[in-house]
SERO-4910 file (N, C-alpha, C, O; in steps of 0.05 Angstrom, whole numbers):
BEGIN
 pado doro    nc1    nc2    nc3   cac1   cac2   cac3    cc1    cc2    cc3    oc1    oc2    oc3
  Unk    A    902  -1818   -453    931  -1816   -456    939  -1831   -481    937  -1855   -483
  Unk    A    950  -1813   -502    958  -1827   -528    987  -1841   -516    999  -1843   -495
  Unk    A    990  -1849   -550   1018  -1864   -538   1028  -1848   -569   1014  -1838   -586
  Unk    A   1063  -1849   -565   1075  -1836   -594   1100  -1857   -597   1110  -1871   -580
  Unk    A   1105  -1856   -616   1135  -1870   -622   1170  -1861   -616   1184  -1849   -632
  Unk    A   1176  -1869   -595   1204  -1862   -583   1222  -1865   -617   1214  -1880   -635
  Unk    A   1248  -1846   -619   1268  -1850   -644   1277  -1874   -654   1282  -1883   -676
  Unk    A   1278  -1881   -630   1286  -1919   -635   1276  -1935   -632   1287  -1957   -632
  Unk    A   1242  -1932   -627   1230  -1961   -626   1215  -1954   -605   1224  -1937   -590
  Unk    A   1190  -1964   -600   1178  -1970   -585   1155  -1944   -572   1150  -1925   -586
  Unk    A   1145  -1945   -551   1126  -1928   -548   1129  -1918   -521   1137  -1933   -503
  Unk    A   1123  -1893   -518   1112  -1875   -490   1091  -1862   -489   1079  -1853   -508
  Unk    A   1084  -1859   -465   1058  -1843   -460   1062  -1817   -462   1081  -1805   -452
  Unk    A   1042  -1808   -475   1043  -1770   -475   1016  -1762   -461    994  -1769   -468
  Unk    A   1023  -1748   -441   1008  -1744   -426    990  -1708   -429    997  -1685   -424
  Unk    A    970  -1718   -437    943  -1688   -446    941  -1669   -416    930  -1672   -395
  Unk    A    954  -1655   -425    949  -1639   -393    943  -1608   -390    960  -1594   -400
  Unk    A    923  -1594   -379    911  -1577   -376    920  -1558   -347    929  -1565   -325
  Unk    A    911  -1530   -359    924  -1516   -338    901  -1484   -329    889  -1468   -344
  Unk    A    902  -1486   -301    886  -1472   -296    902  -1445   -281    915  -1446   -260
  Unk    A    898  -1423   -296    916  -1393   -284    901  -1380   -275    882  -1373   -289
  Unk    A    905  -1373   -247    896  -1361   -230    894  -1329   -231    912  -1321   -217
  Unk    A    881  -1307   -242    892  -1277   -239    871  -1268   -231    869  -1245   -241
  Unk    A    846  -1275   -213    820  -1255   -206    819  -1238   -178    799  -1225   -172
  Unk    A    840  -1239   -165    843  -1228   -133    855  -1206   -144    870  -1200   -162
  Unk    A    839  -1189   -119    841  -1158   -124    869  -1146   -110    872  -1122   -108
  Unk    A    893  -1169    -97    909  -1152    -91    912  -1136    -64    922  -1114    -67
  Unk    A    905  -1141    -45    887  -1125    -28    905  -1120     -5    903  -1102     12
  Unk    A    928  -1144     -9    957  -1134     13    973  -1113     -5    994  -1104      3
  Unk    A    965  -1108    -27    996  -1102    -35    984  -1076    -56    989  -1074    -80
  Unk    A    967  -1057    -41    954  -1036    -55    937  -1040    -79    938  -1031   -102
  Unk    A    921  -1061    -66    889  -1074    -86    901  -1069   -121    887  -1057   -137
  Unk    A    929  -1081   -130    950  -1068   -153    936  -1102   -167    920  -1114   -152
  Unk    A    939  -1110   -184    943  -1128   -205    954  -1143   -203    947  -1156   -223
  Unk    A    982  -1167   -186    998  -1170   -174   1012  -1178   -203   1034  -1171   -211
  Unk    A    995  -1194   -216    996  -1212   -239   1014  -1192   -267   1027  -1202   -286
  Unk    A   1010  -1166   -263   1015  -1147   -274   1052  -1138   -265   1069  -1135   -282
  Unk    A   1054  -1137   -248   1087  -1131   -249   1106  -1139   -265   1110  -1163   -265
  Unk    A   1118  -1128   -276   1142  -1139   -290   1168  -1138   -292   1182  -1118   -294
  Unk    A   1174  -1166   -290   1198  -1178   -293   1224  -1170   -316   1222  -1183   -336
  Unk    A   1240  -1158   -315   1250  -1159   -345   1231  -1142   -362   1235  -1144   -386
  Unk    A   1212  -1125   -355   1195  -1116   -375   1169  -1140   -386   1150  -1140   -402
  Unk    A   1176  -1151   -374   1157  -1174   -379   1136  -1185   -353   1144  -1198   -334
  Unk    A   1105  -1175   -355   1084  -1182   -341   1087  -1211   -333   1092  -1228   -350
  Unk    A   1083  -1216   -302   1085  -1237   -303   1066  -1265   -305   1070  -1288   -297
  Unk    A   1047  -1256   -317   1026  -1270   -334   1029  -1282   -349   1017  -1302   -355
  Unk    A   1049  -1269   -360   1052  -1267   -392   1083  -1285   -386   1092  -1296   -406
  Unk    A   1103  -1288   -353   1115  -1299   -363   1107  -1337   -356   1120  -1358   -362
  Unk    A   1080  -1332   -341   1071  -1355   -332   1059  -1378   -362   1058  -1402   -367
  Unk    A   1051  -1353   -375   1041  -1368   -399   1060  -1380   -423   1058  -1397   -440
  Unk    A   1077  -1362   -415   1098  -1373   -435   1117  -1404   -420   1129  -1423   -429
  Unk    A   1111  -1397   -399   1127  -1418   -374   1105  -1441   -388   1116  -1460   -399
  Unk    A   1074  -1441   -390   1063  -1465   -390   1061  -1474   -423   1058  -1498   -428
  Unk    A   1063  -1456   -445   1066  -1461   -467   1090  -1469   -474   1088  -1478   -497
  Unk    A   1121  -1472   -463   1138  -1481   -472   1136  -1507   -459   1148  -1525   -472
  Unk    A   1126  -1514   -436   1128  -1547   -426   1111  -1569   -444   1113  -1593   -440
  Unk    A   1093  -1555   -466   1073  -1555   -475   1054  -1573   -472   1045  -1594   -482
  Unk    A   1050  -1552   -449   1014  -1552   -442    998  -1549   -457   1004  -1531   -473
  Unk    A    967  -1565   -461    959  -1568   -480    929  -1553   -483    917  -1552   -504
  Unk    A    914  -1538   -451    894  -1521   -461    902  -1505   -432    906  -1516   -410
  Unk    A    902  -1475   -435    899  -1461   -418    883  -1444   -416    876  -1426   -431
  Unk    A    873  -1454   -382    848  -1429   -378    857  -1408   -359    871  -1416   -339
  Unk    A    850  -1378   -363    854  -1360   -351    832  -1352   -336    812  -1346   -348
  Unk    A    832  -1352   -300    812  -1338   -295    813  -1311   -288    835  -1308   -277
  Unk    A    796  -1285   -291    803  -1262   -285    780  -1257   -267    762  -1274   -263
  Unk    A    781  -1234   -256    760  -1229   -228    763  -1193   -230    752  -1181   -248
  Unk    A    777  -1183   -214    788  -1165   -203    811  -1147   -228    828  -1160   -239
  Unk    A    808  -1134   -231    825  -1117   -255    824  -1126   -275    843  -1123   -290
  Unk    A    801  -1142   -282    801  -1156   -308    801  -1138   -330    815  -1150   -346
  Unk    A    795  -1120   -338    805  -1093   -349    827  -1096   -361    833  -1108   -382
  Unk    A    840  -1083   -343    876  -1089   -341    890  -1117   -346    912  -1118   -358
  Unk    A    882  -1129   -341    900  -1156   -350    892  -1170   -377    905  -1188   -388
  Unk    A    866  -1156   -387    860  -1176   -405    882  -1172   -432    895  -1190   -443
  Unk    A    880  -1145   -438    891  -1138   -459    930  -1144   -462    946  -1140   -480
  Unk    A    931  -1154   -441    962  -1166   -432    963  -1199   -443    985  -1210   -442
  Unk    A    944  -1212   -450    935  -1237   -444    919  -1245   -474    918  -1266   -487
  Unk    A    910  -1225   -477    894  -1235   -504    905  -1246   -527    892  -1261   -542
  Unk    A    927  -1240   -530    942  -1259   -552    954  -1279   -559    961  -1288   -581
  Unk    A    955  -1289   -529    955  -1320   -526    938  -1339   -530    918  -1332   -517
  Unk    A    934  -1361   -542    916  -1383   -548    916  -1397   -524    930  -1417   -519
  Unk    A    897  -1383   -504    884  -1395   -479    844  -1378   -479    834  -1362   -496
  Unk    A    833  -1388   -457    804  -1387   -453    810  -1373   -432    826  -1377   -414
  Unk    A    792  -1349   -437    787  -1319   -413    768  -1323   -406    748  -1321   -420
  Unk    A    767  -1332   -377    738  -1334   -362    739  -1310   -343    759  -1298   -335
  Unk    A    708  -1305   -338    715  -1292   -316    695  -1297   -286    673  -1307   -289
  Unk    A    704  -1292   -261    696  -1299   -240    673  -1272   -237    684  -1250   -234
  Unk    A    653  -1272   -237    636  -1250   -228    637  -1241   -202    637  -1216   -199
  Unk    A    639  -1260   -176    643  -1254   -153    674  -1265   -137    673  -1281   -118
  Unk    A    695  -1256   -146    722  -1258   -134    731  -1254   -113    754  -1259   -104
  Unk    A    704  -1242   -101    709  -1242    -69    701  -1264    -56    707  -1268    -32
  Unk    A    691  -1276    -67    682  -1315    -54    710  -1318    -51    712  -1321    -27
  Unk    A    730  -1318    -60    758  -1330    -52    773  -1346    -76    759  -1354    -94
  Unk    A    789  -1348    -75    811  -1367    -92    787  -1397   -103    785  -1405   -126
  Unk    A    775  -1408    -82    765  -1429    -96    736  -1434   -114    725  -1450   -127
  Unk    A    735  -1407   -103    698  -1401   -131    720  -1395   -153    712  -1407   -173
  Unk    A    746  -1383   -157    757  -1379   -181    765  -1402   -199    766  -1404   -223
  Unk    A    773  -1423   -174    789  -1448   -186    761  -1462   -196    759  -1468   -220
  Unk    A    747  -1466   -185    720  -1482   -198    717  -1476   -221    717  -1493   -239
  Unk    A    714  -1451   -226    698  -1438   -248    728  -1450   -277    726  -1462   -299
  Unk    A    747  -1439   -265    769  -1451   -285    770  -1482   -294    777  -1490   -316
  Unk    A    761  -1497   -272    767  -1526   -281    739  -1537   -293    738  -1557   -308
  Unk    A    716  -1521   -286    695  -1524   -304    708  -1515   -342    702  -1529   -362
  Unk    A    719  -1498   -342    720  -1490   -366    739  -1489   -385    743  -1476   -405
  Unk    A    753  -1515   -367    772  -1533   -390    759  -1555   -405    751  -1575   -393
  Unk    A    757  -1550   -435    740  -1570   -451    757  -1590   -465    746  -1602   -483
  Unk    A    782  -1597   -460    792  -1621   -479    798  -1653   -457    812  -1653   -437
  Unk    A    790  -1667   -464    802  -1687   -460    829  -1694   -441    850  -1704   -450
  Unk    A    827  -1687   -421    863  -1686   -406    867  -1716   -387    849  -1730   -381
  Unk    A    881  -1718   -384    901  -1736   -370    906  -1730   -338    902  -1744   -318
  Unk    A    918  -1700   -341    921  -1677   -308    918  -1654   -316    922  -1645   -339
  Unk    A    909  -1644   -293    904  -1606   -289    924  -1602   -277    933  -1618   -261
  Unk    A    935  -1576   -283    967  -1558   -268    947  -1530   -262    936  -1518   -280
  Unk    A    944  -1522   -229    927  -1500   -217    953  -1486   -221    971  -1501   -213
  Unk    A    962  -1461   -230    990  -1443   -221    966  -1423   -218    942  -1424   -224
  Unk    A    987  -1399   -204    984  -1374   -194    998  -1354   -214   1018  -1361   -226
  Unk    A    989  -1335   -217    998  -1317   -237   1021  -1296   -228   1033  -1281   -243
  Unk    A   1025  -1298   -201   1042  -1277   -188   1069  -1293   -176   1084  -1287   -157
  Unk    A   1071  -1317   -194   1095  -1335   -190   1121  -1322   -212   1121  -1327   -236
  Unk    A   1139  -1308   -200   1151  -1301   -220   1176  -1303   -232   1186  -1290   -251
  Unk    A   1188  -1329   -213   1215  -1347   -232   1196  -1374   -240   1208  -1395   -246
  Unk    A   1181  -1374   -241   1174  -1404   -249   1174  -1401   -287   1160  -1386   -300
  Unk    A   1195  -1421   -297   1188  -1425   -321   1188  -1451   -336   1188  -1472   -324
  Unk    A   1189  -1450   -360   1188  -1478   -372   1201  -1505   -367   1196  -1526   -378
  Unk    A   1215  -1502   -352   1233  -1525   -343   1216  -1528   -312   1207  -1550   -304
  Unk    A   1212  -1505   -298   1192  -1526   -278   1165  -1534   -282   1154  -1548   -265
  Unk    A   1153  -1526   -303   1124  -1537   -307   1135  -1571   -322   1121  -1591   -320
  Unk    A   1154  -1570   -332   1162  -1597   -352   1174  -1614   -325   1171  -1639   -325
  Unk    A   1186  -1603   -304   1195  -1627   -282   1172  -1629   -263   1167  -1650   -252
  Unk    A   1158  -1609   -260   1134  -1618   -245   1116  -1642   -266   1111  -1665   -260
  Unk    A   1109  -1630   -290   1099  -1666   -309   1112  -1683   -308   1101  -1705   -308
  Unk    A   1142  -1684   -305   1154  -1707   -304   1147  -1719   -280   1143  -1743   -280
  Unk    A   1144  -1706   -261   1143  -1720   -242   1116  -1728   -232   1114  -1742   -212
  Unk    A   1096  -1720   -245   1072  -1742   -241   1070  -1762   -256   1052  -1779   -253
  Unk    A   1091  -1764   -275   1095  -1793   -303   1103  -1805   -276   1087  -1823   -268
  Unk    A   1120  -1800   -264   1131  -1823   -248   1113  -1829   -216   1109  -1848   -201
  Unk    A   1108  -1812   -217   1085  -1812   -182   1072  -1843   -181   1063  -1857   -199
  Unk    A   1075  -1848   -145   1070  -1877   -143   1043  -1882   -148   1031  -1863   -159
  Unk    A   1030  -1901   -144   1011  -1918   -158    993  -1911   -136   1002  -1915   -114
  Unk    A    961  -1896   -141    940  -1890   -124    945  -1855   -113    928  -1843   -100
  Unk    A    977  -1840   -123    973  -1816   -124    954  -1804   -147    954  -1807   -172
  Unk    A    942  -1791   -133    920  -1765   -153    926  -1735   -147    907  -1719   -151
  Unk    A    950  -1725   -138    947  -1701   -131    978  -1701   -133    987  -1724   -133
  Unk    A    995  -1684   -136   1022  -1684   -142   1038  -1645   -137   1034  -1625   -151
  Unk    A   1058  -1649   -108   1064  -1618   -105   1081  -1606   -105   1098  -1624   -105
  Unk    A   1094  -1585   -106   1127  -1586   -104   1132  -1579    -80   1124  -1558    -71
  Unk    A   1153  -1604    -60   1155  -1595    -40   1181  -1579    -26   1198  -1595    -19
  Unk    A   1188  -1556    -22   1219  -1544    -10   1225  -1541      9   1218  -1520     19
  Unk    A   1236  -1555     21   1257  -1556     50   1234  -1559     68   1231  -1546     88
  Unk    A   1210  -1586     55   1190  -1598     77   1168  -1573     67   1145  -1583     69
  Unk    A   1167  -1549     60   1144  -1525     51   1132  -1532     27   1149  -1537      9
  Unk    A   1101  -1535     18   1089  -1531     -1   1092  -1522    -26   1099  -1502    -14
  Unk    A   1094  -1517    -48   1096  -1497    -68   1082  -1501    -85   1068  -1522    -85
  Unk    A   1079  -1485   -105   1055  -1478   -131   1075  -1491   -155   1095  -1504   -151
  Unk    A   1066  -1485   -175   1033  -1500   -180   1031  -1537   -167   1046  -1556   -162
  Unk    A   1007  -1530   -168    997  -1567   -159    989  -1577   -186    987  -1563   -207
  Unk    A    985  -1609   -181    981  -1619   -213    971  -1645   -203    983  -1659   -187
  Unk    A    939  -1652   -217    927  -1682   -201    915  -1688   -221    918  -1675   -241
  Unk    A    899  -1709   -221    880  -1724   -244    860  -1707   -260    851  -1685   -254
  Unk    A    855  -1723   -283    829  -1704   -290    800  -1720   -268    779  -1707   -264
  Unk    A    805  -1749   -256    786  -1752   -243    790  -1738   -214    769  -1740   -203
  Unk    A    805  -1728   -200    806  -1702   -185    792  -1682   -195    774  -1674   -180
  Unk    A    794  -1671   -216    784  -1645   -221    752  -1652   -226    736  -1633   -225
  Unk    A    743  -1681   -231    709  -1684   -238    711  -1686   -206    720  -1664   -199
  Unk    A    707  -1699   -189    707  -1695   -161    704  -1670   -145    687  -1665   -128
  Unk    A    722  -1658   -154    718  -1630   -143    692  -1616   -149    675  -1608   -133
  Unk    A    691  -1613   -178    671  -1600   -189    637  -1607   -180    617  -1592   -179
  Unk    A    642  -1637   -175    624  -1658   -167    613  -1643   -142    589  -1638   -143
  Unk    A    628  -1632   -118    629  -1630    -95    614  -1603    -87    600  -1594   -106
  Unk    A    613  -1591    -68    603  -1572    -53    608  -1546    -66    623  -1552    -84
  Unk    A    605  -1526    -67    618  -1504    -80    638  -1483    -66    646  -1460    -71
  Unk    A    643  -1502    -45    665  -1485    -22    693  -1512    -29    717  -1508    -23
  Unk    A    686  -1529    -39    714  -1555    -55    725  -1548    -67    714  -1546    -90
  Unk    A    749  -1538    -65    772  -1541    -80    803  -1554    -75    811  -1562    -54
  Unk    A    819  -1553   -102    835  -1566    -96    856  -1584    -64    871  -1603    -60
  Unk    A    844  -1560    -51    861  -1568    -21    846  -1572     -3    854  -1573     20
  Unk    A    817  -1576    -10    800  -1588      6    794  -1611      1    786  -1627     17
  Unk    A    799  -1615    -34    796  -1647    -36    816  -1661    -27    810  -1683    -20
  Unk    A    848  -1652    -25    864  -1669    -14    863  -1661     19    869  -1683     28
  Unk    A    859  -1647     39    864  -1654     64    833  -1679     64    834  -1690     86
  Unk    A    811  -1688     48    800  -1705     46    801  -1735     41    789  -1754     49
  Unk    A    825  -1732     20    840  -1754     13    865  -1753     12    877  -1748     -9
  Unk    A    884  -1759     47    913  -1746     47    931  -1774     32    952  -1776     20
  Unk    A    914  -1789     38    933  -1813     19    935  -1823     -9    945  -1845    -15
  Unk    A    923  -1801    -30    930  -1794    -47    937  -1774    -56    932  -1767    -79
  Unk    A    952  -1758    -38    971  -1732    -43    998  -1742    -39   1004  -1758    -21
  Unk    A   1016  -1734    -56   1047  -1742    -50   1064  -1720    -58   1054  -1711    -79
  Unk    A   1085  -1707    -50   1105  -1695    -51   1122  -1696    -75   1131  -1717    -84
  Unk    A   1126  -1666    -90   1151  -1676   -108   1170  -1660    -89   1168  -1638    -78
  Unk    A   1187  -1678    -89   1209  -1666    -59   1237  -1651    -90   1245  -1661   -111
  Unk    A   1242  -1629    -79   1257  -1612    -90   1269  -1590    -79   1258  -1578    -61
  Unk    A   1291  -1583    -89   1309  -1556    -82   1301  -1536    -96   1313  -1516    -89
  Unk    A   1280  -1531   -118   1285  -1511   -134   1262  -1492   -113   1241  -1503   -106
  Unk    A   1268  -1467   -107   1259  -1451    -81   1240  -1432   -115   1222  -1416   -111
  Unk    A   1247  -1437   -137   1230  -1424   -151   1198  -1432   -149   1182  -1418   -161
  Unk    A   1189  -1455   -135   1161  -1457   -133   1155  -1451   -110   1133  -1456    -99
  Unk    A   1178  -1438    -98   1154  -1424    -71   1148  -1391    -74   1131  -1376    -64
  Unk    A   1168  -1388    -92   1172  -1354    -87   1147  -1349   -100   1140  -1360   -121
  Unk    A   1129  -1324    -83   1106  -1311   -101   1103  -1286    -87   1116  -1279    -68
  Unk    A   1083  -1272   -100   1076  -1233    -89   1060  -1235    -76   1039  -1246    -85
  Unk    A   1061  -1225    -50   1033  -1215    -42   1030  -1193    -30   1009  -1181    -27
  Unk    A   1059  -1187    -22   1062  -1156    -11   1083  -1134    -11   1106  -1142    -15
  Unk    A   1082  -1111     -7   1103  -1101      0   1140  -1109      6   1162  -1102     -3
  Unk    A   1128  -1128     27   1151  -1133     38   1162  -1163     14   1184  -1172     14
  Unk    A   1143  -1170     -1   1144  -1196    -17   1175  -1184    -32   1199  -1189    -28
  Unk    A   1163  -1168    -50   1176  -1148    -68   1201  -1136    -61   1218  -1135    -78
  Unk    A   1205  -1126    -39   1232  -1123    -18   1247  -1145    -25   1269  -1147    -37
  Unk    A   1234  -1160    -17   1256  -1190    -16   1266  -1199    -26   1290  -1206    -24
  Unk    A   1242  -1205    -49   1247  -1207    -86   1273  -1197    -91   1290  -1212   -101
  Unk    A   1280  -1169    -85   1292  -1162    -90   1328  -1159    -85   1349  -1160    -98
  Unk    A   1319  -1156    -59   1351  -1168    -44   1355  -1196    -45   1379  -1204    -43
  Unk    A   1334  -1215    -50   1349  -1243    -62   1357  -1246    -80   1375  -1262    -82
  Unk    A   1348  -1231   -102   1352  -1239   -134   1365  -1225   -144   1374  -1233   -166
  Unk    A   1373  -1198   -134   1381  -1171   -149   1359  -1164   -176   1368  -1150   -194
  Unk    A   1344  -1170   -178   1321  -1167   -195   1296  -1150   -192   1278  -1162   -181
  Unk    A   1291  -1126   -197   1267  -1117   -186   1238  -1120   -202   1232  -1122   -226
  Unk    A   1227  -1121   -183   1198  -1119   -198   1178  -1093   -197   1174  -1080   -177
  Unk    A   1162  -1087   -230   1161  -1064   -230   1130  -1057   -233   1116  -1074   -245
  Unk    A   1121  -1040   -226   1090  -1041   -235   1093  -1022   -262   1106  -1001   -263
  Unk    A   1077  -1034   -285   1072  -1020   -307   1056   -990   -304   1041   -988   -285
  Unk    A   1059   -971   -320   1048   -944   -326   1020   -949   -320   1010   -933   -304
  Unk    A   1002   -970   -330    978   -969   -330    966   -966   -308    948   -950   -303
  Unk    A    982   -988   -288    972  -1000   -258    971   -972   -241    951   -964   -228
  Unk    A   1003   -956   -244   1007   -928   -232    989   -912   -239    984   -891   -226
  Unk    A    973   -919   -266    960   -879   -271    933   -876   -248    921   -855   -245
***
C-alpha cells in the first residue's frame, strides 16, 4: 500500500486493488445464452462491468471465460484486462474464481470477485464498496454489500485471503473461506439494491424490467 500526497499536506493510503470478472457459466437457466452478453442501453453488460471497474480505478483486471468464450471474447478484447480461460466450467463458479485469482500478477492490497451479469452496478459502487474496506474494522479480511440484511456482489477481501484460498483445497473459494472464518467477514450495510440485482433467468429479465422500465436485450449474435 503506497502512500500519495493529499492537496494540502500530508498523506493517504492508496489502496492497489485487483479484480476478478466472472463470465465462464454457460447460462443454463436462461437458454444456455451468454448472460454477460445482454445489453443494456446497447451496451453488453461486460463491457458495462468493466467500465464500472475501470472508472473506480481498479488497477488489474482479470476476466475469466468458460462457456461462450467465443462470443464474449471479441466484446472484451479491447480493454486492458487478462483473458483467462476455465477449460472445465462445469466444475462450478469456484474452479473459475481460483483460476482468476491465480492469474492476477500485480502486487495488490484487495481482490473485488464481481459477476458479469450485474447490470446497474457502476463506478460509484465499486468506489463505495473500496471505500468501505479503507474503513472496515480491524481483523476484517473479507468485506460485502449487505441489503435489507441480503448478501450482494461483488465481495472484496485481502490479498492474504486470496493466497489462502489458493493455498487451500481446489473445491475453496471465496465463500468457503469465509463460512471458515465468520469473524473476519463484515457487512457493508447499504440501501443501494444495485448490488443485489443480477440475471439468471427468464423471469430475472421480466422484473428487470417492470422495475426499471429498462429492458434488456440479447445481441444479433447470441440470437443467430
Amino acid at each position: 500500500m503506497g502512500c500519495i500526497l493529499k492537496g494540502g499536506g500530508g498523506l493517504y493510503s492508496r489502496v492497489v486493488v485487483g479484480a476478478v470478472l466472472l463470465a465462464a457459466g454457460s447460462g443454463s437457466r436462461i437458454g444456455t445464452r451468454p448472460k454477460c452478453l445482454l445489453e443494456l442501453g446497447g451496451v453488453p453488460l461486460i463491457r458495462r462491468q468493466l467500465i464500472a471497474l475501470s472508472g473506480a480505478g481498479v488497477d488489474e483486471v482479470v476476466v475469466v471465460l468458460g462457456h461462450h468464450a467465443a462470443l464474449i471474447e471479441p466484446v472484451v478484447q479491447d480493454f486492458p484486462v487478462t483473458l483467462v480461460h476455465n477449460p472445465n466450467p462445469d466444475d462450478g463458479q469456484v474452479s473459475s474464481q481460483r483460476i482468476g485469482l491465480a492469474a492476477l500478477a500485480g502486487k495488490l492490497d484487495a481482490v473485488i470477485v464481481a459477476l458479469a451479469d450485474q447490470p446497474l452496478i457502476n463506478a460509484q459502487d465499486i468506489t463505495a464498496l473500496i471505500g468501505a474496506w479503507k474503513k472496515r474494522p480491524e481483523g476484517a479480511a473479507v468485506l460485502f454489500p449487505q441489503v435489507g440484511g441480503e448478501r450482494g456482489n461483488p465481495v472484496i477481501f485481502s490479498a492474504d485471503v486470496r493466497e489462502q484460498i489458493l493455498a487451500g483445497a481446489a473445491d475453496v473459494g471465496c465463500r468457503q473461506w469465509q463460512a471458515a472464518h465468520p469473524g473476519e467477514v463484515v457487512p457493508f450495510a447499504t440501501d443501494n439494491r444495485r448490488y443485489k440485482v443480477d440475471i439468471d433467468t427468464p423471469e430475472d429479465l421480466e422484473r428487470f424490467e417492470r422495475d426499471t422500465g429498462h429492458a434488456l436485450r440479447w445481441p444479433a449474435v447470441v440470437l443467430a
